[in-house]
N, C-alpha and C positions, 0 to 999 in steps of 0.2 A: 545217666545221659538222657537228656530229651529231645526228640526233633522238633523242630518246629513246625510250624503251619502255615498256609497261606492271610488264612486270616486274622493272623500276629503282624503282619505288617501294617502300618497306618499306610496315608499319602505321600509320605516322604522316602518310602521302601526301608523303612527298619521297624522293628517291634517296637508296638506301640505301648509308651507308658505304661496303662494300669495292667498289661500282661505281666509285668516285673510282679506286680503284688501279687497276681493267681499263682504266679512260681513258688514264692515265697510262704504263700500257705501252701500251696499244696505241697513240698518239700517237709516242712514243718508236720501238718499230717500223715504225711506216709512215714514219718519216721517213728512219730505216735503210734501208727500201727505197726508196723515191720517190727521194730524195736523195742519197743516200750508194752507192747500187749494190750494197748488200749481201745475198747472195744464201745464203741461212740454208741450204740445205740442200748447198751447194757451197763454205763457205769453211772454211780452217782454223784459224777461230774461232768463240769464241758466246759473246756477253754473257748473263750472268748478274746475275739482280737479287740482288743483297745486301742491300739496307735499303729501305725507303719511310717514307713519310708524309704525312697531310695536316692543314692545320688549315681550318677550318669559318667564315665570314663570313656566311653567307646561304643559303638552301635552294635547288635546284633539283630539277623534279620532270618527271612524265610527266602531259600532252600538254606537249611543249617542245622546243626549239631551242638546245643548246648549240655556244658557242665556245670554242675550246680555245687557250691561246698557249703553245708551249714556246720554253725558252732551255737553255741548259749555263751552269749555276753557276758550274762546278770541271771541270776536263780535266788528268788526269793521264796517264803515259805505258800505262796498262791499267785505266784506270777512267775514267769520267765521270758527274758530277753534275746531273740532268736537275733540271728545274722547271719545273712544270705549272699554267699557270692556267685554274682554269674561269668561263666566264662567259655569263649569259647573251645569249642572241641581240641585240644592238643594245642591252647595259644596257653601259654601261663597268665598272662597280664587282662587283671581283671575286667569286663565290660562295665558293672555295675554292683554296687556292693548298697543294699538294704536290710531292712529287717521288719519286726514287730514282738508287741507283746502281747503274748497272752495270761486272761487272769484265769485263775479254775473258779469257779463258781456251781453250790450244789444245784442236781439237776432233778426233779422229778415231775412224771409225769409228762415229760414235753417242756417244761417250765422251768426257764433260769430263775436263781437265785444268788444269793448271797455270796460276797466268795467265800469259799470254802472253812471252816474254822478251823479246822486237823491239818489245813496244808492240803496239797495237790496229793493225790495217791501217790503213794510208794516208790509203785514199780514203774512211774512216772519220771518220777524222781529221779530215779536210778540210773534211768535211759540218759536224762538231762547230766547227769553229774560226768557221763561218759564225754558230754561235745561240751565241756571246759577246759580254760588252761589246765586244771590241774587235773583232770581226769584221765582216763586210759586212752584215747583216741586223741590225736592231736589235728586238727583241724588243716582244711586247707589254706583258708584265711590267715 
């Protein structure tokens, strides 16, 4: 669950636009860490966003309570397809449903590179294979 904030609203009184995409990473990273074990300033990798998006159902604003449900679309051997639903607090019916991808690409020194040749780490892996259809965890989406 997240609250929201006052200045998450735009001029029209609901959260504005580009806050969907802060959600949508930072969901995707806390689960990176809680979950996955990935320790962003010690591995030698680092996903990179390359595309997002969202599309728009219903408004969500500040004072409020949002819920967040992620799954993996799409898992590739150096890419994964996040998607993001937001909702409000105790409403089932989605406000907005996005996503993005990230590629792993090795990391040294402060320095992206290439993605990855081995694939994304492991225990990476593992975390992701949990927020798919066919995995242990069945998504709220």
């Amino acid at each position: 669950m997240l609250n929201t904030c006052r200045d998450d609203n735009d001029v029209f009184g609901h959260m504005n636009n580009p806050k969907y995409g802060v959600l949508c990473d930072s969901i995707a990273n806390q689960y990176l860490i809680d979950k996955c074990d990935y320790k962003t300033s010690k591995s030698p990798q680092a996903a990179i966003i390359v595309n997002t998006y969202f599309d728009y159902f219903g408004s969500v604003e500040y004072p409020g309570v949002l819920e967040l449900g992620l799954r993996v679309a799409k898992l590739g051997k150096t890419s994964v397809v996040y998607e993001v639903g937001v909702f409000k607090k105790g409403d089932e019916v989605v406000k907005a449903v996005g996503g993005s991808m990230h590629v792993w690409v090795e990391a040294k020194d402060g320095k992206l590179g290439r993605p990855a040749e081995q694939g994304m780490p492991s225990n990476v892996r593992k975390g992701y294979l949990a927020l798919t259809e066919d995995g242990a965890q069945k998504p709220k989406l």
